[in-house]
C-alpha positions in Angstrom: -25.0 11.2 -6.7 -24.1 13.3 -4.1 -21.1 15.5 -3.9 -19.5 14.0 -0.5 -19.8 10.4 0.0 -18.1 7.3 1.0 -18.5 4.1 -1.4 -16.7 0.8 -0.4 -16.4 -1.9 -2.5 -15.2 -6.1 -2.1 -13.0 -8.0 -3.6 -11.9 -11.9 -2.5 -8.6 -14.0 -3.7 -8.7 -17.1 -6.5 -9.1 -19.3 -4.0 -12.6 -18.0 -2.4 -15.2 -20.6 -3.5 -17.3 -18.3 -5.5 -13.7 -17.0 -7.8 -13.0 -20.9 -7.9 -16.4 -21.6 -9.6 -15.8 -18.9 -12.0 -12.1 -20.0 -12.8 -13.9 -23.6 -13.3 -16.1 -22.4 -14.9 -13.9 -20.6 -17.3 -11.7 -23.2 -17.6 -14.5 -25.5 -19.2 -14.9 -22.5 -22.1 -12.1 -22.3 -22.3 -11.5 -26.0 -23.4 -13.8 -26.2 -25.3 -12.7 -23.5 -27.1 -9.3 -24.3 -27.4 -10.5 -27.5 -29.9 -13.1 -26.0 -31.8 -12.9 -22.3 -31.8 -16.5 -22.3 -32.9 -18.2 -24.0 -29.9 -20.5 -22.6 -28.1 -20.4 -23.1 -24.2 -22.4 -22.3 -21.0 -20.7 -23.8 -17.3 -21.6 -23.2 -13.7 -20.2 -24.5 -11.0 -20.8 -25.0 -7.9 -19.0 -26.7 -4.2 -19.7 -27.1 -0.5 -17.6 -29.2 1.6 -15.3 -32.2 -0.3 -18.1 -31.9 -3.5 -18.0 -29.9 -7.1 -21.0 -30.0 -9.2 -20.9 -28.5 -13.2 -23.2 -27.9 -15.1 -22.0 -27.8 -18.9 -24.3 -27.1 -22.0 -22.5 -27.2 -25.2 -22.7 -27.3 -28.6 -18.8 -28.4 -30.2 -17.2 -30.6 -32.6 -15.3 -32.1 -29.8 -15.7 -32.9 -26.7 -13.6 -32.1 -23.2 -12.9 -33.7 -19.7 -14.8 -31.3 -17.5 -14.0 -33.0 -14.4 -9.8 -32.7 -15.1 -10.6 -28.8 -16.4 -11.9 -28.7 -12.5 -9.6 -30.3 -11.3 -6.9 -28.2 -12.9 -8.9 -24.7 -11.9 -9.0 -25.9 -8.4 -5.4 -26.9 -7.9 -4.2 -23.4 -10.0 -6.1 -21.7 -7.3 -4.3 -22.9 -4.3 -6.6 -25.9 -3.1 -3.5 -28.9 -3.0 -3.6 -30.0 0.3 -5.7 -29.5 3.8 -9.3 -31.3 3.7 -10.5 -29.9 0.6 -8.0 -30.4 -2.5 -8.1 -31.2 -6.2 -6.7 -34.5 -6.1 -9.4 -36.0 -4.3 -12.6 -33.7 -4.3 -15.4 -35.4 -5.3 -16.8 -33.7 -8.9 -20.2 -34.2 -10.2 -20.9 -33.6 -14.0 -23.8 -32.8 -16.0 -23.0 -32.5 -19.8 -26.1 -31.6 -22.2 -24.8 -31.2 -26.3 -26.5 -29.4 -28.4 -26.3 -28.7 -32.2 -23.0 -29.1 -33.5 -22.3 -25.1 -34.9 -20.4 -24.8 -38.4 -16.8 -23.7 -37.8 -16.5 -20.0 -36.9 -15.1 -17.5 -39.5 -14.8 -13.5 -40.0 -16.6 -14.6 -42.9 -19.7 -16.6 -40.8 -19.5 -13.6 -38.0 -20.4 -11.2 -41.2 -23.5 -13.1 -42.3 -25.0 -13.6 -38.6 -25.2 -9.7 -38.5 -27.6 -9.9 -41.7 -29.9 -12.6 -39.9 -29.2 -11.6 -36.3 -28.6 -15.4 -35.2 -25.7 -14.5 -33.0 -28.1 -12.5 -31.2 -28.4 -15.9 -28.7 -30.2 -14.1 -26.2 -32.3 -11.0 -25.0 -30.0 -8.6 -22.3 -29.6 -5.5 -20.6 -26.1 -4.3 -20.5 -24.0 -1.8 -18.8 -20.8 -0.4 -19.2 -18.8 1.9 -17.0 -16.0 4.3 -16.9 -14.1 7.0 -15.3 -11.2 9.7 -14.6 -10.5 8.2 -10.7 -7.7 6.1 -12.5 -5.4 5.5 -15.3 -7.0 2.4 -16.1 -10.2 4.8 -16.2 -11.9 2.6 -12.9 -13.8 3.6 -10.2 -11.1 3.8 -7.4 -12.4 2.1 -4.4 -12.5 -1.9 -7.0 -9.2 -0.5 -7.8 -7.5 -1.0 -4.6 -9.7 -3.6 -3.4 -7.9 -5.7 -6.3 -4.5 -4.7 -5.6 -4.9 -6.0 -2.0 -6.3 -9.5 -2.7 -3.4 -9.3 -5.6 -0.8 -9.2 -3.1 -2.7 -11.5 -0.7 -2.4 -14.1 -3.2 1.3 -13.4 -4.0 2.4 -13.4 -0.4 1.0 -17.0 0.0 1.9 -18.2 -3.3 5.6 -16.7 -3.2 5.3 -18.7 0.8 6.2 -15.1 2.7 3.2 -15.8 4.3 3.1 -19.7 4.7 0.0 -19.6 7.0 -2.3 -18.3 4.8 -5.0 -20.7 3.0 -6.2 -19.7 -0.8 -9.2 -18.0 0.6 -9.4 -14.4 1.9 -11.6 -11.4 1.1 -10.6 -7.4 1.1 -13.0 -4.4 1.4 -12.0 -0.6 0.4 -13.8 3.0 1.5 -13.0 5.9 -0.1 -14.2 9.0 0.9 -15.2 11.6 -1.9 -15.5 15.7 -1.8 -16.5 17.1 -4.8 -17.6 13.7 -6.2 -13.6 13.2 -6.4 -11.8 10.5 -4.0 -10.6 12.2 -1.1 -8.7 10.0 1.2 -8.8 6.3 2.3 -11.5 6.0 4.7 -11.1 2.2 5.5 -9.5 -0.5 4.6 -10.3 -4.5 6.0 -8.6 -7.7 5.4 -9.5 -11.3 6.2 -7.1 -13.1 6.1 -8.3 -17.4 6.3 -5.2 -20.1 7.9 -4.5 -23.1 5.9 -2.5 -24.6 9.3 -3.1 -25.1 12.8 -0.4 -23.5 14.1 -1.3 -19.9 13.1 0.1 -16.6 14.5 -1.0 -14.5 17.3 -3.8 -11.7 16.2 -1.2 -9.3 16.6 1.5 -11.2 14.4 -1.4 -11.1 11.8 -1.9 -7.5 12.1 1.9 -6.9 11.5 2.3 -9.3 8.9 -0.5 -8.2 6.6 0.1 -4.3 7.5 3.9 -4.5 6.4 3.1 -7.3 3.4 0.1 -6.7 2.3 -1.0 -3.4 3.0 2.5 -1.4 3.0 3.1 -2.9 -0.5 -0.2 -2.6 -1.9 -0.9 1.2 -1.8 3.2 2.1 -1.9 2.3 3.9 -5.4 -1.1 4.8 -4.7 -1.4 8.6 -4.4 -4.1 8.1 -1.9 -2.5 5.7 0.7 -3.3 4.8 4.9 -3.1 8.1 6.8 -4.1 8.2 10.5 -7.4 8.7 10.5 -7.7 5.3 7.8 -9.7 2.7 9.8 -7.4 -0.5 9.3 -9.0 -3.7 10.4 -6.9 -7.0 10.3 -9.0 -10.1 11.0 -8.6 -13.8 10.8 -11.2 -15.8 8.5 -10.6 -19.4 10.0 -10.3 -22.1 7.9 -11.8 -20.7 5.1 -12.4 -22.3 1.7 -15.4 -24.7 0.8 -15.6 -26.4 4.0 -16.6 -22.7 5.6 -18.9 -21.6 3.3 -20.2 -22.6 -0.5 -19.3 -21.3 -4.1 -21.3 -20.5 -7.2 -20.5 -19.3 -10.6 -21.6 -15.5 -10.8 -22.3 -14.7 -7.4 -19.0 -12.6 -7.0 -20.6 -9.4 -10.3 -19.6 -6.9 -8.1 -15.5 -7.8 -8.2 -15.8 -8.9 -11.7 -17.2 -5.3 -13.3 -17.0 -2.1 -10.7 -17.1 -3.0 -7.3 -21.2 -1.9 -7.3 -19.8 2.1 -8.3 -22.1 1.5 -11.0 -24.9 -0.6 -12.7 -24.1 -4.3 -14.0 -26.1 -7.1 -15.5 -27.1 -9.6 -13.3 -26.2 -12.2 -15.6 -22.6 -14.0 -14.5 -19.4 -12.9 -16.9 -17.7 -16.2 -16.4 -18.7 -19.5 -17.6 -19.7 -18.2 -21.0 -18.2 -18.2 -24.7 -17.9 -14.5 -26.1 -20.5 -15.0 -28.5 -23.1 -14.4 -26.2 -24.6 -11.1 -25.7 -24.5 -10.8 -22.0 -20.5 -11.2 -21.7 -19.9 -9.4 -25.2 -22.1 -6.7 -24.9 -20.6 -5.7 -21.2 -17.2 -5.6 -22.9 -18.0 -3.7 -25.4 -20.4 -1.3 -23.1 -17.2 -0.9 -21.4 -15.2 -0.1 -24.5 -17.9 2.1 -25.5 -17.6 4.3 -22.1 -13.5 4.0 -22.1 -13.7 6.0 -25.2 -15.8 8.5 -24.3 -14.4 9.3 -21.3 -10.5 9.2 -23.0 -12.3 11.2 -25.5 -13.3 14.2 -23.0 -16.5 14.5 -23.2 -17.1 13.2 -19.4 -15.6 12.4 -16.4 -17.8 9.7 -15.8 -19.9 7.4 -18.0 -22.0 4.4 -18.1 -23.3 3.1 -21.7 -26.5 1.0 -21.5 -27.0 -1.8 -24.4 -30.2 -3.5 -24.5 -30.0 -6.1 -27.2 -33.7 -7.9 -28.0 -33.9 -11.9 -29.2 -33.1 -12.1 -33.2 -32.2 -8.6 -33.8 -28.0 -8.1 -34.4 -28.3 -4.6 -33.0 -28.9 -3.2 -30.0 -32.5 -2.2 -29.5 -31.3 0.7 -27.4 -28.4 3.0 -26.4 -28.4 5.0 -23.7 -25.9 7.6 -21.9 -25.7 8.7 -18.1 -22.8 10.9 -17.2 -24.0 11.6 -14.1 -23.5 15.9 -14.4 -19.7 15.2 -15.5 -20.9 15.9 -19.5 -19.3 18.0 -21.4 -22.0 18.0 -24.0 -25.2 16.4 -24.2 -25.7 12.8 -23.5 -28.4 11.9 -26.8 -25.0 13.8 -28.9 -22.6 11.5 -27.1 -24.8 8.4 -28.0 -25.2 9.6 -31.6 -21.5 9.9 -32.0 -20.9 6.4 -30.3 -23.6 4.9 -32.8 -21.7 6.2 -35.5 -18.2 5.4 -34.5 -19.3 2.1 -33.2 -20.9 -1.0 -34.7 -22.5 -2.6 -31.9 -24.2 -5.6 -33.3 -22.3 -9.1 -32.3 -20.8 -10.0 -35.4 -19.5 -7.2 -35.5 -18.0 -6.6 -32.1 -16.3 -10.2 -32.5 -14.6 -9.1 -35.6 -13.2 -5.7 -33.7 -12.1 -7.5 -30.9 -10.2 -10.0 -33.0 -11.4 -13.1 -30.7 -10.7 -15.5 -33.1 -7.2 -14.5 -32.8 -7.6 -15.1 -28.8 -6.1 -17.5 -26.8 -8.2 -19.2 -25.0 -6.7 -20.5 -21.9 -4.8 -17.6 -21.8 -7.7 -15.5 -21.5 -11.0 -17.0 -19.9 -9.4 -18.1 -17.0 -7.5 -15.3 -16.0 -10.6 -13.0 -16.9 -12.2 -15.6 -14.2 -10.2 -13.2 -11.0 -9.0 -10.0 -10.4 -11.7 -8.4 -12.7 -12.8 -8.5 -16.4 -12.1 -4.2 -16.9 -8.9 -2.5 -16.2 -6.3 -5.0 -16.2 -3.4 -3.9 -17.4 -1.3 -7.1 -16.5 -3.8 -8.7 -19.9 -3.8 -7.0 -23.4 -7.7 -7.3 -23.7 -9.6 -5.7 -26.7 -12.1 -4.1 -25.0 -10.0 -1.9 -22.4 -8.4 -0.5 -26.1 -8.3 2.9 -27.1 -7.8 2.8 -30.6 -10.7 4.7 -31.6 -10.8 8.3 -29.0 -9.7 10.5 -31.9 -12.3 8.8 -34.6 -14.9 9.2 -31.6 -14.2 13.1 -31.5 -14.2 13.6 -35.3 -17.4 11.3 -35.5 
């Protein structure tokens, strides 16, 4: 990577249609799970115009109202009146059951690493950290998600009554030294959920000194005069403007593109499969070494194979920032760490997880780095055991 740079990265509100589709989505696990802690659940969503379409296979001892977990998603992300709204969107449902899975235990998580069953699928995963913030993220996705954080809290708290659920935020940082610099540029769009909207210049004011002001007030790299600000109004927004789909927004959900991700969707999936566990745990896996010293910035590769409870492979990038070499840091991590599923449930306690306190609010805002959710796999709990290992 070069030394001096500028990297921008996206974020959008709960109430863009692809976020919806994940908090649907999410939802559904979520349900699902809340009944029978062993189920085993894959939704997608999807909507365009008045219509919702999910797609739900499952294998649980009890069953869930799909189309009322939508319904529920959509009004929690803002969508209660206007021309699209939960009440009286038309959902579509597809349901397909599969085996009926034995009720999950510590005890059943130990014997599926023995025969690799919980090994459900064959992945590529990534994991990233770094030293551009406390919560060890890549800076530009930080700020990104602060402003669409406080773009849904002026319209939820009514400060801004105008705006609709649906809005979208873009940060560029400039780097020297491979280090963030300054704010290069920041854009909002904003979407109206009324006719009678302000003027472009009442917008500009309004999100500058509610949005904007707010946002970076604690940020050690804030708007100087050089920052490019733009301020622009989104329309309607929502489904009617353009179409959702669960997955489609990777980029928020891991590190705003700063560094490799699967392409297989976070949301919509139950943590036993390898595509959403492993990516947690790559992430926990790169946290660690980066609290631990040995970089400034790290991304962990897991590549887990069909059958087999461990990863096939581990691999290290530090991109130059190592402070000792990469095949030692993955030795140490494959020693400190047990990687294979079972296993990774059992350290991230997930039978002790709520569900709908979790999976849904995982579904915006970001799966890595929250510090507003006490999630296992943003931890440190192991650095010193890492160092000694």
């Amino acid at each position: 990577m070069q030394s001096e740079f500028v990297f921008s990265s996206e974020s959008v509100t709960r109430g863009h249609p692809d976020k919806v589709c994940d908090q649907i989505s999410d939802k559904i696990v979520a349900g699902f799970l809340k009944k029978d802690p062993g189920a085993q659940v894959v939704a997608e969503a999807a909507m365009s115009t008045g219509i919702v379409f999910t797609s739900v296979r499952f294998a649980s001892r009890f069953g869930v109202d799909t189309s009322a977990l939508a319904r529920e998603a959509i009004t929690e992300a803002g969508y209660v009146e206007g021309r699209f709204k939960a009440r009286t969107c038309t959902i579509m449902a597809s349901m397909i059951e599969t085996a009926v899975p034995d009720a999950l235990t510590n005890s059943k998580l130990a014997d599926m690493d023995v025969d690799g069953s919980f090994a459900s699928g064959q992945s590529t995963v990534f994991g990233f950290a770094c030293n551009h913030t406390p919560e060890y993220m890549p800076l530009p996705i930080a700020l990104a998600h602060k402003l669409v954080r406080r773009l849904d809290e002026v319209r939820e708290k009514k400060e801004l009554p105008y705006l609709s659920p649906d809005g979208k935020t873009q940060v560029a940082v400039e780097f020297k030294a491979s280090r963030p610099h300054r704010l290069f540029g920041v854009s909002i769009t904003a979407c109206q959920s009324k006719e009678e909207i302000p003027s472009a210049a009442q917008l500009q004011d309004d999100l500058r000194e509610r949005v904007l002001g707010p946002a970076f007030a604690s940020e050690p790299i804030g708007v100087d005069a050089a920052t490019r600000v733009i301020i622009k109004p989104g329309g309607k927004g929502g489904p009617y403007r353009h179409a959702g789909l669960t997955g489609r927004k990777g980029g928020a959900d891991t590190y705003g593109e700063y560094a490799r991700r699967s392409d297989s969707a976070l949301s919509g999936k139950d943590l036993t499969r390898v595509e959403r566990i492993g990516s947690y745990a790559a992430r926990y896996a790169a946290k660690h070494v980066v609290a631990a010293g040995f970089a400034e910035q790290c991304e962990v590769q897991l590549s887990y194979s069909l059958g087999l409870p461990d990863p096939v492979s581990l691999q290290v990038e530090t991109f130059g920032t190592a402070r000792m070499d990469e095949d030692q840091i993955s030795r140490r991590l494959r020693r400190c760490f047990d990687f294979r599923v079972g296993a990774l449930l059992r350290r991230f306690n997930v039978l002790e997880m709520d569900p709908e306190l979790l999976y849904p609010r995982l579904a915006v805002y970001g799966h890595f780095g929250r510090t507003d959710l006490q999630l296992p796999w943003e931890r440190l709990d192991s650095v010193e055991a890492l160092r000694d290992s």
